[in-house]
C-alpha positions as CSV (number, residue, x, y, z in Angstrom):
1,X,-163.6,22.2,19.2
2,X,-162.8,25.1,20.4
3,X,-159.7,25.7,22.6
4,X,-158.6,28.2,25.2
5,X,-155.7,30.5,23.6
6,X,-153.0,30.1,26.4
7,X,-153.3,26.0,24.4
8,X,-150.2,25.6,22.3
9,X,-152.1,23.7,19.4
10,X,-148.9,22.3,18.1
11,X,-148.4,20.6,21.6
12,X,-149.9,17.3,21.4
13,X,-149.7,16.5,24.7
14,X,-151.2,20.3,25.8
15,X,-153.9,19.7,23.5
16,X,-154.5,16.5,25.6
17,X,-154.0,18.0,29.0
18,X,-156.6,20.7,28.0
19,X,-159.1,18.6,26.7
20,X,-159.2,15.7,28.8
21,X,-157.7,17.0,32.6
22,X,-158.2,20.7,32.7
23,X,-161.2,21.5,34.6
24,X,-162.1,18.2,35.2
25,X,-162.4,17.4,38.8
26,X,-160.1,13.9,39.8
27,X,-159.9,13.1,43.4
28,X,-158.0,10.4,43.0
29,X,-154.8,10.6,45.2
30,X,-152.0,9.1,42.9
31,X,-153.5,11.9,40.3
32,X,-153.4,14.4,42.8
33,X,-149.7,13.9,43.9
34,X,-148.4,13.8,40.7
35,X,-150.1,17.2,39.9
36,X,-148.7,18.7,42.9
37,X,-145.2,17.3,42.1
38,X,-145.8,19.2,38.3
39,X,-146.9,22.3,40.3
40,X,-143.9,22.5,42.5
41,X,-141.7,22.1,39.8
42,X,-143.8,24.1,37.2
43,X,-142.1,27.6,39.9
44,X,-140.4,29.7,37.6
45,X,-141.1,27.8,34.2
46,X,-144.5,27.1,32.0
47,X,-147.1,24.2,32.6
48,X,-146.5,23.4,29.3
49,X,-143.0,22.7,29.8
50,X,-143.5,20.6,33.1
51,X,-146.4,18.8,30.9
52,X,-144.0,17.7,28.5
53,X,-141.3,16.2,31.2
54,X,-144.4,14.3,32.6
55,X,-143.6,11.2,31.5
56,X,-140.0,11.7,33.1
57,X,-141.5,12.4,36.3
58,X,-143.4,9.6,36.3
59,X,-140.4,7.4,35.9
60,X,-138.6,9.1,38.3
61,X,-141.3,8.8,41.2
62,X,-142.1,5.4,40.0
63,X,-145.6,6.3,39.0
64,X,-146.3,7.7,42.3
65,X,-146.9,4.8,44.3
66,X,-145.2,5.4,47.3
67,X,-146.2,3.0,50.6
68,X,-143.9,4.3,53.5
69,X,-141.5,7.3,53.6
70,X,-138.5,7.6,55.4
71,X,-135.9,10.6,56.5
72,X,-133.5,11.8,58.4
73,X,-134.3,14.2,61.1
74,X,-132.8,17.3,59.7
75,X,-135.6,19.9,58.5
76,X,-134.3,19.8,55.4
77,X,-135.1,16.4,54.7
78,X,-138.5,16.8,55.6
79,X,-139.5,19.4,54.3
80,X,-138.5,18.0,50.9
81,X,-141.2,14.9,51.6
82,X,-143.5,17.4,53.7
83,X,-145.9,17.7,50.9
84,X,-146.2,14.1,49.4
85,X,-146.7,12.9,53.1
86,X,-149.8,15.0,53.8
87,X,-151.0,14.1,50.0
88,X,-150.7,10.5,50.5
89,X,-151.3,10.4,54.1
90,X,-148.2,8.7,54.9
91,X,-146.1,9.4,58.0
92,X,-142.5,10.4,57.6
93,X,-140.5,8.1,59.7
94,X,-137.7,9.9,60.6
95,X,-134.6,8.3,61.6
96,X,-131.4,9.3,62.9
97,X,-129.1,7.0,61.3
98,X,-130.0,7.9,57.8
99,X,-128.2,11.1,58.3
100,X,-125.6,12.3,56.3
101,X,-121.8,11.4,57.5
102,X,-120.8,13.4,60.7
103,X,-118.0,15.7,59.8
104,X,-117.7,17.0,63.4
105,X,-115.2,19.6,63.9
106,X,-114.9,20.1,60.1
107,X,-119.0,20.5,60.0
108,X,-119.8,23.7,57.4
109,X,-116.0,23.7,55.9
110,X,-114.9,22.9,52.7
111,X,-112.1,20.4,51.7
112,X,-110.1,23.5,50.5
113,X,-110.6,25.4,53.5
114,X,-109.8,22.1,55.7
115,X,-106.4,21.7,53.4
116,X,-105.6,25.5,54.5
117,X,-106.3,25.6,58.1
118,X,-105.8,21.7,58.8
119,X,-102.7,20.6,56.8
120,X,-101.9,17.6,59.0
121,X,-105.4,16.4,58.9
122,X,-106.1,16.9,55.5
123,X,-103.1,14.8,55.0
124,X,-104.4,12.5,57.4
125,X,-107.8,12.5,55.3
126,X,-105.8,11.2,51.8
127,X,-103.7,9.0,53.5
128,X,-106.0,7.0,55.3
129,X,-109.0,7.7,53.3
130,X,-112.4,5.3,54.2
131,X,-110.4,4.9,57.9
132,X,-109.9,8.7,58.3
133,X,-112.4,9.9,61.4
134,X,-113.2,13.8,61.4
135,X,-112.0,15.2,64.6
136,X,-115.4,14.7,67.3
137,X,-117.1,13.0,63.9
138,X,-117.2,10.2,61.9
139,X,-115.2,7.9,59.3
140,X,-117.1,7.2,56.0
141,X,-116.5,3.1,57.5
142,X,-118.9,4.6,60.1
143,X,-121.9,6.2,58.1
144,X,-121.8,3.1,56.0
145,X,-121.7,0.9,58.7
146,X,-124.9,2.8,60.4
147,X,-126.4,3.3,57.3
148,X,-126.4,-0.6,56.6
149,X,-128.1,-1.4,60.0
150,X,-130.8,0.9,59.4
151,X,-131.7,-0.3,55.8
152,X,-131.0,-3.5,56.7
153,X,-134.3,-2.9,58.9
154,X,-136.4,-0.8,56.9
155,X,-135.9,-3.8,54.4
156,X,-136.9,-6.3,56.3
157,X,-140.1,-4.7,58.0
158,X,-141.3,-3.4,54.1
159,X,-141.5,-6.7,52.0
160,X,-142.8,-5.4,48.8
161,X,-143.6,-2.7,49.3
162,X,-142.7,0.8,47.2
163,X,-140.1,3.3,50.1
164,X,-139.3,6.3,49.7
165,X,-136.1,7.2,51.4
166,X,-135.1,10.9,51.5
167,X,-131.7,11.7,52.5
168,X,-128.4,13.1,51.9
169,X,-126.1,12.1,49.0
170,X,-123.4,10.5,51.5
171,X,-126.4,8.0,53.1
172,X,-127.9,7.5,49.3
173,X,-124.0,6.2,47.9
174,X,-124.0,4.4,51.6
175,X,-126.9,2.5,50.4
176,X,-126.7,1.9,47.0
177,X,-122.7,0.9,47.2
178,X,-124.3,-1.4,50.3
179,X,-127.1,-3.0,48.1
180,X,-124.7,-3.5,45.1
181,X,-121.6,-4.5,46.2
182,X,-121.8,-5.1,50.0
183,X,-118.7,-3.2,50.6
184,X,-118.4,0.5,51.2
185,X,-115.4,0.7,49.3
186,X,-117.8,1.9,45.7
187,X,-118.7,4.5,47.5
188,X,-117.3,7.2,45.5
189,X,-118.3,5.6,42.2
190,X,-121.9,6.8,42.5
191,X,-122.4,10.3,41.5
192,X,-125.9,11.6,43.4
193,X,-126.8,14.9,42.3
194,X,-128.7,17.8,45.0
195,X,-132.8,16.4,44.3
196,X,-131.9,13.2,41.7
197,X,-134.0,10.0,42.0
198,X,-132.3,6.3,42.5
199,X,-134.9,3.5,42.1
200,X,-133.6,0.3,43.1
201,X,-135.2,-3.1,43.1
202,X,-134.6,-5.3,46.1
203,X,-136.0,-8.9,45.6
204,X,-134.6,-11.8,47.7
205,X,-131.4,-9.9,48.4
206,X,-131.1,-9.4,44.8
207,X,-131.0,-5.3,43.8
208,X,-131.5,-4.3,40.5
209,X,-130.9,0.0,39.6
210,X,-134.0,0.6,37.6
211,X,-132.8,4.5,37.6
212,X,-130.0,6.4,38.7
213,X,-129.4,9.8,39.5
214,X,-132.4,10.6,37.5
215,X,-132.6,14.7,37.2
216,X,-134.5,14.5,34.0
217,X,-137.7,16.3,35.5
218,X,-135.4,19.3,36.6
């Protein structure tokens, strides 16, 4: 056979991809997310080198089989699931609670800068840690607490089905601490990293982490 000459011929899986995908039409809409999802990652590197992460991706997105998607309200949010919601033709359910913690006064500063401009209340924060409220904000016992309300819906109103919940990494250690443990107190155990994938398994009450902080197809 002969082959284009951008196909690396001592790529397996490019040989595959060329012979069996490329040019090809598919309108099926599982294949077609999970192309776009390989294209929006592919920005600044080679297909070939998003082709050979596919099988990560697909583990990470859990094969692409989404059934409802949820957010916060922030644009940020949505934008992320923008894309895979007009794919799939899902609407993005946004909802206020799955926002990340309120910091209120302190909203935009960094712990250093609170320890310099805020002594007392950055003391205030160590000491009395989980309790400690941000001035006009929230405690972390208050995200969790709103957090859990909301999931506890979402759960109950989606029996099997596959949800996607995009969010902050506050709200995704509120929910997987909540799921695991039932206490907020594991809340700092979880490290979330900016654009991982968690996959948890909720059957009966039971959850199960299939995948955590997956940022393989990064």
């Amino acid at each position: 056979m002969n082959r284009c000459k951008w196909c690396n011929l001592n790529n397996p899986k490019y040989i595959d991809y060329h012979d069996n995908e490329w040019g090809v039409l598919n309108l099926d809409d599982t294949y077609l997310l999970e192309m776009l999802i390989l294209e929006m990652f592919q920005a600044g590197l080679s297909w070939e080198c998003v082709l050979n992460k596919r099988e990560a991706f697909r583990t990470a997105y859990d094969d692409f089989d989404i059934d409802k998607i949820y957010t916060t309200t922030s644009s940020r949010t949505k934008d992320t699931v923008k894309k895979l919601s007009e794919l799939k033709s899902i609407e993005i359910i946004e909802k206020e609670s799955l926002k990340e913690i309120s910091f209120g006064d302190f909203e935009g500063l960094t712990f250093d800068e609170i320890k310099d401009k805020y002594p007392k209340e950055f003391q205030d924060m160590i000491e009395k840690g989980y309790e400690y409220k941000y001035p006009n904000g929230e405690s972390l016992i208050d995200s969790y607490n709103r957090v859990c309300i909301e999931l506890d819906n979402i759960i109950s109103n989606n029996d099997d089905r596959t949800i996607l919940i995009c969010s902050h990494g506050g709200t995704i250690r509120n929910i997987i601490t909540y799921l695991i443990s039932n206490s907020y107190k594991y809340h700092w155990n979880f490290k979330i990293d900016n654009g991982s994938v968690t996959i948890l398994e909720v059957q009966d009450g039971f959850t199960v982490i299939t995948a955590m902080n997956n940022t393989s197809f990064i």
